[in-house]
C-alpha positions in Angstrom: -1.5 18.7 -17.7 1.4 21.0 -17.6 4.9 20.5 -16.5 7.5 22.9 -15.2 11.2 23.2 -14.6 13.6 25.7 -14.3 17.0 25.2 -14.0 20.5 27.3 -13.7 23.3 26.4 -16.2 27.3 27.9 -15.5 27.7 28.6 -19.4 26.7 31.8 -21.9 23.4 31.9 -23.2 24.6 31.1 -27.1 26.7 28.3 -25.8 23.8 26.7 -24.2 21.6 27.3 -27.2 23.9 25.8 -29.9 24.3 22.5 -27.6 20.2 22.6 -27.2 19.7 23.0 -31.1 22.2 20.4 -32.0 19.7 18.2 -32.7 22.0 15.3 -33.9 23.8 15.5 -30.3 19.7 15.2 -28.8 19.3 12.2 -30.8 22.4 10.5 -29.8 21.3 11.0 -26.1 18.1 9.5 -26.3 19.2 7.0 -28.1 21.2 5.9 -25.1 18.0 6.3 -23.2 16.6 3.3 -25.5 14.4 6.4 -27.1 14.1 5.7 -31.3 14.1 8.9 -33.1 13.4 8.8 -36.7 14.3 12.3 -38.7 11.1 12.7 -41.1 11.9 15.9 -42.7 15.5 16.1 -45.2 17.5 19.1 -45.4 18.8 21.8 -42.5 17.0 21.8 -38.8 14.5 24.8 -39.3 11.0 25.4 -38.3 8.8 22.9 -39.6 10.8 19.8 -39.5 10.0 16.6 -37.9 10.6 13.3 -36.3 9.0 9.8 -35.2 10.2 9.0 -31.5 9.5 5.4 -30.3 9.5 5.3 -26.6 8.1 2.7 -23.9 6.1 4.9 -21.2 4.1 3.2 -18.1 4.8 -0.6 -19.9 4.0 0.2 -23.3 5.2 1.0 -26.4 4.4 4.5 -28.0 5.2 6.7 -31.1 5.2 10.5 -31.0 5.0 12.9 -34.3 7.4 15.7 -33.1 7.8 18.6 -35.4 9.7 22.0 -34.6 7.5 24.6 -34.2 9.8 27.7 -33.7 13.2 28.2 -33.3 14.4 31.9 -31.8 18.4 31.6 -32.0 19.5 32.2 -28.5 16.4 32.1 -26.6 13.7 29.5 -27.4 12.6 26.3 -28.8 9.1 25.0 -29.5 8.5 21.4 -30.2 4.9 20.4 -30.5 4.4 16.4 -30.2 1.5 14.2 -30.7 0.7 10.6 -31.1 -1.0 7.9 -28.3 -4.6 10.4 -28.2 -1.7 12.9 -26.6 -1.1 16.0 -28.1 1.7 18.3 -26.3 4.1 21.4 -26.6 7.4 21.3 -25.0 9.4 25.1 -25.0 12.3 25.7 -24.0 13.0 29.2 -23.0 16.9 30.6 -22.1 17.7 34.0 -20.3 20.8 35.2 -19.6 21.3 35.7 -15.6 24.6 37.2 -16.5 27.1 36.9 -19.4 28.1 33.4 -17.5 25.0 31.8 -16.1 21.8 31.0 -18.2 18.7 29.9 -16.8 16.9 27.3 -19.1 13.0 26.8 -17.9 11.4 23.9 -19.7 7.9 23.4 -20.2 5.7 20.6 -20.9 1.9 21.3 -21.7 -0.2 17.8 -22.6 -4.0 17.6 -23.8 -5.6 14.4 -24.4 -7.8 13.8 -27.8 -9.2 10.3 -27.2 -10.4 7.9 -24.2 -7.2 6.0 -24.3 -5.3 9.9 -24.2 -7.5 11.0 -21.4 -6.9 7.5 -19.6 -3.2 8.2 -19.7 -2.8 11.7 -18.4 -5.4 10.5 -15.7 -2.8 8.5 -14.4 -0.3 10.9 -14.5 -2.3 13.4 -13.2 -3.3 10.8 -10.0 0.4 10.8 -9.3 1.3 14.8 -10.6 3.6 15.1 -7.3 6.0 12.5 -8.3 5.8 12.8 -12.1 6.3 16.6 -11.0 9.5 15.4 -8.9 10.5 12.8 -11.8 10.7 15.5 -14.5 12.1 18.5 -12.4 14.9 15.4 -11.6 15.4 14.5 -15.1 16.0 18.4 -15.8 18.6 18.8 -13.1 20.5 15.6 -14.5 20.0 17.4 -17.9 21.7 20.3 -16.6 24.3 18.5 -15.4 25.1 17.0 -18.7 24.5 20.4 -20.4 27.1 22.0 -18.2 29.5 19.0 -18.8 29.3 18.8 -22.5 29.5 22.9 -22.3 33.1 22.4 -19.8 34.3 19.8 -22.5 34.4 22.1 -25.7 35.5 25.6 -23.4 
């Protein structure tokens, strides 16, 4: 199952890369969410490091193995994920619109390798318009936040 969303951001392409990689800022927001991120790997953020994310999805608890899987300074981020009989890669790809404005499309490709995985992304598949809706939402709040974070250090 794969999940789109591209959004416009009012900042230069660097700016928005730097907040985006500042993974310590990333783990302080979805810790608000009541999202448990666990750093795995020591040392620098750099290709090949990971993290344990406890999360409750559709009523239960789950844990996702996240690990970087590249990291192009000003234009993309690969994470791949897996954990639940889920196995995923969420990108992140920026392009400069103009020296001001960067577009940030996100993507979210999932693959199931069990029953309980397959049972999971059945359900989300049943209801793809709204989880469609749900995440394109979520990216426009993230926006939003990027674009106010970007305002506060300018």
């Amino acid at each position: 199952m794969k999940l789109k969303s591209s959004e416009d951001v009012d900042a230069p392409i660097e700016q928005v890369f730097r907040l985006l990689s500042d993974i310590d800022n990333l783990e302080r927001l979805a810790a608000r969410r009541g999202v448990d991120v666990i750093r795995a790997s020591e040392g620098p953020i750099r290709e090949g490091s990971s993290w344990k994310v406890n999360f409750r999805l559709r009523g239960k608890d789950r844990s996702v193995d996240m690990e970087l899987q590249k990291l192009q300074p000003s234009n993309f981020i690969s994470v791949n994920a897996d954990g639940g009989g889920v196995s995923g890669v969420f990108a992140v790809e920026l392009v400069a619109l103009t020296p001001t404005c960067t577009r940030v499309r996100v993507s979210l490709d999932m693959a199931a390798s069990s029953i309980p995985g397959r049972l999971l992304l059945q359900s989300l598949k049943l209801a793809r318009s709204k989880v469609q809706q749900r995440f394109r939402d979520r990216m426009g709040k993230f926006a939003a936040v990027l674009e106010e974070r970007l305002a506060d250090y300018a």
